[in-house]
SETI-568670 format. One line per field, with one value per residue (C-alpha): residue in one letter; x, y, z; residue number from 1. Coordinates in steps of 0.25 Angstrom, whole numbers, m for minus. Each point is the difference from the previous one (the first is absolute). Layout:
<gulos>
tiza [A, ...]
px [X, ...]
py [Y, ...]
pz [Z, ...]
midren [NUM, ...]
</gulos>
This chain:
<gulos>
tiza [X, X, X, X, X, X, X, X, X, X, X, X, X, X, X, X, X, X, X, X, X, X, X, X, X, X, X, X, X, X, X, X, X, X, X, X, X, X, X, X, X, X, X, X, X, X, X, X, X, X, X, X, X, X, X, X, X, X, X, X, X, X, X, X, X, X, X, X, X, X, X, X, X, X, X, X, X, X, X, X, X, X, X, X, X, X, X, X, X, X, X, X, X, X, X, X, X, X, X, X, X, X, X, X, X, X, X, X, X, X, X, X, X, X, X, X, X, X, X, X, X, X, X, X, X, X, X, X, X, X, X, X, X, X, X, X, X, X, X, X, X, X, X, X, X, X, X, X, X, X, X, X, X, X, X, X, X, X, X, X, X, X, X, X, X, X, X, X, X, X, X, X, X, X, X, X, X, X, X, X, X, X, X, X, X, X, X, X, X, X, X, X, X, X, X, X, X, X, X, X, X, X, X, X, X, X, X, X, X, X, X, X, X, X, X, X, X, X, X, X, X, X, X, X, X, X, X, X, X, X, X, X, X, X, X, X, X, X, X, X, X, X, X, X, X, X, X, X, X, X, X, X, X, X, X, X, X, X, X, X, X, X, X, X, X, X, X, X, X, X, X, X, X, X, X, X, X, X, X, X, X, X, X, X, X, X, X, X, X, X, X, X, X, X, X, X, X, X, X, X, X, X, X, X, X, X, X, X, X, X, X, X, X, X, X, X, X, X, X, X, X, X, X, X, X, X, X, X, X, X, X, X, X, X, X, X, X, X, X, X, X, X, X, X, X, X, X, X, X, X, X, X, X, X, X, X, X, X, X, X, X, X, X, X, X, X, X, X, X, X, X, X, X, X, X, X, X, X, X, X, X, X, X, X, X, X, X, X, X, X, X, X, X, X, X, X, X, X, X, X, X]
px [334, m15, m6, m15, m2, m9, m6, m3, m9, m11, m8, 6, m9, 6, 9, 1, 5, 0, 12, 7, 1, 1, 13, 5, m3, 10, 10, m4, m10, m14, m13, m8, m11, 8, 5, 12, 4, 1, m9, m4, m12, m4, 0, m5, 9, m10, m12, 7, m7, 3, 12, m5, 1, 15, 3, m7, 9, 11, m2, m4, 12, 9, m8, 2, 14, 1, 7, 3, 9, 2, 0, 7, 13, 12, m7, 4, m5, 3, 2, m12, 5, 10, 3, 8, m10, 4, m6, 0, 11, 1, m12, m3, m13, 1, m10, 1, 1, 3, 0, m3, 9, m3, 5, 14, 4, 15, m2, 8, m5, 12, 12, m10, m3, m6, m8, m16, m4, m14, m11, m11, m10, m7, m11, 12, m2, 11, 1, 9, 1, m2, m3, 1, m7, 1, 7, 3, 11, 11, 8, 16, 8, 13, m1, m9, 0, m5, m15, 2, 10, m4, 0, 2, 1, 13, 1, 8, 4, 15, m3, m10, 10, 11, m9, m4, 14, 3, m12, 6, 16, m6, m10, 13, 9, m9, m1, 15, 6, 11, 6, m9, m9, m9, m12, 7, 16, m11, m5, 12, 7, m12, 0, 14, m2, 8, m11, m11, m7, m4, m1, m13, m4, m16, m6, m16, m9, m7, m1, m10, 9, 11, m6, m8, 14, 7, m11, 2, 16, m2, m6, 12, 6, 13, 7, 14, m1, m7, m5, 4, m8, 8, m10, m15, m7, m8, 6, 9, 15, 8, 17, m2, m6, 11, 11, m7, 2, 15, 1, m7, 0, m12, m9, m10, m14, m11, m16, m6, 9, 11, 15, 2, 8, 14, m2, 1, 13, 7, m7, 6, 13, 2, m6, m13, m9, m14, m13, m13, m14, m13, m5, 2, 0, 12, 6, 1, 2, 13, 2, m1, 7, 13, m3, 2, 10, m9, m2, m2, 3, m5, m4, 3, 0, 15, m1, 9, m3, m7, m4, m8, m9, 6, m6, m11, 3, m11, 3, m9, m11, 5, 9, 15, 4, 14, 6, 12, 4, 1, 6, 4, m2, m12, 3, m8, m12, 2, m14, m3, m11, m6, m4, m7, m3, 6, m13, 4, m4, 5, 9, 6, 13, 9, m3, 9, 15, 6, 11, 1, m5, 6, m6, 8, 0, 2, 2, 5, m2, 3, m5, m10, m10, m12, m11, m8, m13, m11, m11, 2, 0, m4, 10, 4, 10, 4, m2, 9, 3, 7, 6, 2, 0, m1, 9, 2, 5, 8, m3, 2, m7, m9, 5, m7, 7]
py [412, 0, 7, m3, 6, m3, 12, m8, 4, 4, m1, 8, 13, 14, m8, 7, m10, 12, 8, m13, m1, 16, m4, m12, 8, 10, m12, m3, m11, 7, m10, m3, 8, 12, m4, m7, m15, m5, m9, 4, m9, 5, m10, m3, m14, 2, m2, m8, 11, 0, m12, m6, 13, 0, m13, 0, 13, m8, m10, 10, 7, m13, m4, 13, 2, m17, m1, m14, m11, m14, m8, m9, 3, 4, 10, 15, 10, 11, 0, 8, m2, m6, m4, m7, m10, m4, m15, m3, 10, 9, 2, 6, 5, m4, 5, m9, 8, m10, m17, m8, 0, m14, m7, m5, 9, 7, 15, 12, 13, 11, m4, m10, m16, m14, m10, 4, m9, 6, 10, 6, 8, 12, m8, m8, m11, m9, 0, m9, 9, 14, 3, 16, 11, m6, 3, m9, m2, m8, m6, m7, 11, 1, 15, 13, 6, 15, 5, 1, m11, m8, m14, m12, m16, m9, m13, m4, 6, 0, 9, 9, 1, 4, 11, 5, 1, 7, 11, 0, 3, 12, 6, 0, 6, 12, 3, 1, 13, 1, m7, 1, 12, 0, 11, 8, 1, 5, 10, 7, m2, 8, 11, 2, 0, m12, m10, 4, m13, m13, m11, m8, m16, m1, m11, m4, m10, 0, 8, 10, 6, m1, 10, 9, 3, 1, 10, 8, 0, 8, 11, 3, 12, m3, 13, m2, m17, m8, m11, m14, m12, m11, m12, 2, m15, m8, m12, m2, 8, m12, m1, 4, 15, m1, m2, 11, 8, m1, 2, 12, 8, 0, m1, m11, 4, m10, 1, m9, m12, m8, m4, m13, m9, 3, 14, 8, m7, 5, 12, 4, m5, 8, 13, m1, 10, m8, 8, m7, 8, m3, 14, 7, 14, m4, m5, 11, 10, m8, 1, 16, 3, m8, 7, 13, m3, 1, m12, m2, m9, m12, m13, m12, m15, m7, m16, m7, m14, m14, m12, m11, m6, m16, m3, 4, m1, 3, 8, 4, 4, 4, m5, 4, m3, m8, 8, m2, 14, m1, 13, 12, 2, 1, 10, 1, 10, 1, 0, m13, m5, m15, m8, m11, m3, 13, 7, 9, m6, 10, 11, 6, 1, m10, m2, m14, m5, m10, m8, m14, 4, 13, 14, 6, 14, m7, m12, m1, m8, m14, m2, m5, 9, m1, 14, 4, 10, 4, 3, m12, m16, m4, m8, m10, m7, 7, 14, 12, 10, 14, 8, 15, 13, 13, 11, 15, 1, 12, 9, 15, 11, 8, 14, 7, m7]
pz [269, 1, 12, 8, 11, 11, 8, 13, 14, m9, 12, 9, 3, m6, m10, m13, m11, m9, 8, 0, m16, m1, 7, m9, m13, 4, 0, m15, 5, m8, 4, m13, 4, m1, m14, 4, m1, 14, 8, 15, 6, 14, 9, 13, 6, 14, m7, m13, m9, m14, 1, m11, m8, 4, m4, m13, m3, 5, m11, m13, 3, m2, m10, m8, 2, 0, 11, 0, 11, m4, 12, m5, 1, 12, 10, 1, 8, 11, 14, 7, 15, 7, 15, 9, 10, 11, m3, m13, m3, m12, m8, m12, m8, m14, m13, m9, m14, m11, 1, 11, 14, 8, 12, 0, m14, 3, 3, m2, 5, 0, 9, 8, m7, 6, m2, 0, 12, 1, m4, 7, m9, 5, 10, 6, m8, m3, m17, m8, m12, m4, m14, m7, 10, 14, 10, 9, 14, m2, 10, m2, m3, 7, 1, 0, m15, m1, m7, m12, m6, m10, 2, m10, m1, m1, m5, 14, 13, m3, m14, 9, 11, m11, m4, 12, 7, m14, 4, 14, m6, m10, 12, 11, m12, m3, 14, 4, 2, 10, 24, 11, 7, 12, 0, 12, m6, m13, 7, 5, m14, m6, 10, m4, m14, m3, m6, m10, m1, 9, m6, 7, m1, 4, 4, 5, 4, m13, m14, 4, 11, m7, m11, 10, 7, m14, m3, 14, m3, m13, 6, 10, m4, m8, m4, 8, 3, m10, 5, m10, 1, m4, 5, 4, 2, 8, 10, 11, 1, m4, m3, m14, 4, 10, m12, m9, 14, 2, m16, m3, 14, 1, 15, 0, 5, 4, 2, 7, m4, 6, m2, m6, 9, 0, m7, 14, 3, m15, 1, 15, m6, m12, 6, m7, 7, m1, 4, 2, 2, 2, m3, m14, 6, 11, m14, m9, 14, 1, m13, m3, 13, m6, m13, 8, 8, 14, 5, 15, 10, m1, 9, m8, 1, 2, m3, 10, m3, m3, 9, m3, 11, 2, 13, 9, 16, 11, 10, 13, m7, m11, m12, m5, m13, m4, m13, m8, m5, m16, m3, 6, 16, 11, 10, 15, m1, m14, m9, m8, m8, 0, m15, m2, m15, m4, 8, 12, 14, 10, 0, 12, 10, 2, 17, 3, m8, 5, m2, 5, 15, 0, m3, m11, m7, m14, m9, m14, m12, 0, 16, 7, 11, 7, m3, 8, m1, 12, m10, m10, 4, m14, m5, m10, m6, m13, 5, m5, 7, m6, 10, m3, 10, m4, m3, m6, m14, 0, m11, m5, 9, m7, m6, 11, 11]
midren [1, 2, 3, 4, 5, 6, 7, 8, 9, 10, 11, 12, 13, 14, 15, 16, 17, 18, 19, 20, 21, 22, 23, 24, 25, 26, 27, 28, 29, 30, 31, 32, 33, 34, 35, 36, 37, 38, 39, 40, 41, 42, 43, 44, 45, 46, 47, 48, 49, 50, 51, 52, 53, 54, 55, 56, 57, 58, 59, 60, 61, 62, 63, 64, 65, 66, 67, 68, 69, 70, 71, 72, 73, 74, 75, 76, 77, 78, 79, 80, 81, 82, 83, 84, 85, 86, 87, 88, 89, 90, 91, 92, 93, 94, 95, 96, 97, 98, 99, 100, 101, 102, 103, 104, 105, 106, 107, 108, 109, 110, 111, 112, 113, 114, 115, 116, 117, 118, 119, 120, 121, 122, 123, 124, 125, 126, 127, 128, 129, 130, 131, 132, 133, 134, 135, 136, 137, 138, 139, 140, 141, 142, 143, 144, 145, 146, 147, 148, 149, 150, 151, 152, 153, 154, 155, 156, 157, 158, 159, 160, 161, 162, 163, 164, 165, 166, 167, 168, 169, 170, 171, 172, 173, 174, 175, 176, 177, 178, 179, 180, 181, 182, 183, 184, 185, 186, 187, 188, 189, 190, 191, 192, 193, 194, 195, 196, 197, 198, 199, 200, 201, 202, 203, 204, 205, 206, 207, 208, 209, 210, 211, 212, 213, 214, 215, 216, 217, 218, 219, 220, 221, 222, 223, 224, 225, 226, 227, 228, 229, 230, 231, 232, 233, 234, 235, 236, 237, 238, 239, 240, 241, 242, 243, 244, 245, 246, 247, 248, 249, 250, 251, 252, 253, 254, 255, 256, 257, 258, 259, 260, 261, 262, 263, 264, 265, 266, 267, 268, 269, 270, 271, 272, 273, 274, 275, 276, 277, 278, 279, 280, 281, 282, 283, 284, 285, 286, 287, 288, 289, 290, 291, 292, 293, 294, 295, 296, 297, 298, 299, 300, 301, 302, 303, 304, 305, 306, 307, 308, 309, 310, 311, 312, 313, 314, 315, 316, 317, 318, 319, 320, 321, 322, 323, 324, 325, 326, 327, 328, 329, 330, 331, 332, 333, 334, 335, 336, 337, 338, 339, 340, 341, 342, 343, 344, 345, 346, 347, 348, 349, 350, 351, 352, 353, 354, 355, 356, 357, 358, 359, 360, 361, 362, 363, 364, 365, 366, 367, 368, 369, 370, 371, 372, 373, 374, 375, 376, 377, 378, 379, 380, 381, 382, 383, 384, 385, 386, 387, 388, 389, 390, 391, 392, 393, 394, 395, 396, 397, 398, 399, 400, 401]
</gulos>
């Protein structure tokens, strides 16, 4: 494959464009100046300097080594990035390499298809169709694929569909290896010798993360436990991660993402030890003090349960919300969140349960109550509320304890 390369902040003081292809020639890529067959154009994007240079490299490149696409034919192409919004759901950024991709084709994209409802190009604007070199946002698919799949056109949804549960069947079949483990019973297993590897399921708020974390995991010493990555992708936590979970014993570790709904209820059920972070160094400390058998006690979230907000009473000067509890349990002084349009309005203690007129210590699913909070008087009908408290996980001491 040809390569041009593009030396760029040429205007940047003190930058020596010099070092810079010194450094590539030691990786076989020789600049012609120097006697070799590769182009570098130094360019600045700031000030636009020497773009048009770039571009006609671009093009006498392709034109030597005839790289050709005929846009008239199926698109294919690769998946730049991918991600999970919380709008217009997963999105994905798509190079068109070969054909033409439009509006409505039937696309596959690793274990992810739909229908292309829309495209945004690069300045936002909404484009019916995409010939070779674009890259483009495409919205409709039914899930998040990973950077790097190729994508291709289907004459119909049901073959695409056929196809893609076909990638997803092969992807779940080369990642299976053997029950259940949380990151603490880990621990104490690899202090004592008895496990040499922990089998991890990774996922982020978007590709980037998911490949800076995979990037920082590799680095964790690994001489007594190796660490194995059976699943590393951007999106929520849904039942499907859930499944590979129980079926490969692995411990399921979230950044900056959320379950889907109904994934905490399987997951609490079949012991799935879930771990969601917000912070990559919290992570991969977690991580390497399970590898080592030291890690400490912890203050973790337990989820309790699930109400939805049916009616909305005043009282004195403030309001207390009617709820029918969904799942689970709501207990008195217990912590809960509030949800409106999957956005969090108000986090904080429960200060008020009630049941019919009288003050009660909990309610369980399938039963009505009335919440009430001091700090929040917000309420609408609709609302969710998660109810959770918080708890030691008891794990292995350290060695020097």
């Amino acid at each position: 494959m040809p390569i041009v390369v593009a030396i760029n902040k040429i205007d940047k003081p003190g930058v020596q464009p010099d070092r810079v292809k010194q450094e590539l020639a030691e990786y076989g890529l020789t600049p012609e100046e120097w006697g070799g067959d590769t182009i570098m154009v130094p360019v600045s994007a700031m000030q636009r300097k020497n773009l048009d240079s770039l571009l006609e490299m671009v093009l006498l490149v392709a034109a030597v080594s005839d790289l050709e696409a005929n846009p008239d034919r199926p698109a294919k192409g690769t998946v730049i990035e991918a991600n999970l919004d919380k709008t217009r759901g997963p999105v994905a950024t798509l190079l068109v390499q070969n054909g033409t991709l439009r509006v409505g084709d039937s696309l596959v994209a690793g274990a992810a298809f739909g229908k292309v409802r829309a495209m945004i190009d690069d300045q936002g604007r909404r484009v019916k169709a995409a010939t070779p070199s674009f890259a483009v946002e495409v919205l409709g698919l039914n899930n998040v694929p990973a950077a790097g799949d190729e994508f291709s056109i289907f004459q119909s949804e049901k073959e695409a569909r056929a196809i893609a549960m076909a990638n997803a069947k092969r992807q779940r079949l080369s990642r299976l290896t053997q029950g259940p483990i949380s990151l603490a019973s880990f621990s104490a297993q690899a202090q004592a010798g008895e496990l040499k590897a922990l089998n991890l399921i990774l996922k982020a708020d978007v590709q980037g993360s998911v490949e800076a974390i995979v990037g920082a995991l590799k680095q964790l010493p690994q001489n007594e436990v190796q660490l194995r990555l059976l699943l590393a992708a951007p999106g929520e936590i849904t039942q499907t991660d859930i499944d590979l979970a129980m079926a490969s014993d692995a411990v399921i570790v979230g950044f900056n993402t959320a379950l889907a709904p109904g994934a905490r209820e399987t997951a609490d059920a079949a012991g799935i030890d879930v771990r969601e972070y917000n912070i990559i160094y919290k992570l991969l400390e977690d991580l390497q003090s399970a590898m080592a058998g030291l890690l400490e006690p912890e203050l973790v979230e337990e989820p309790l349960g699930r109400a939805e907000v049916r009616l909305v009473f005043p009282v004195g000067r403030g309001k207390v919300a009617g709820c029918y509890i969904q799942s689970g349990k709501v207990i008195r002084k217990c912590k809960l969140r509030v949800y409106r349009a999957g956005e969090v309005l108000y986090e904080g203690n429960l200060d008020s349960l009630k049941r019919l007129k009288d003050n009660v210590k909990e309610v369980n699913a399938g039963y009505e109550c009335g919440i009430g909070l001091d700090k929040f008087n917000d309420w609408a009908e609709g609302d969710i509320i998660e109810a959770f408290q918080m708890t030691y996980q008891h794990r292995m001491p350290s060695a020097a304890a």
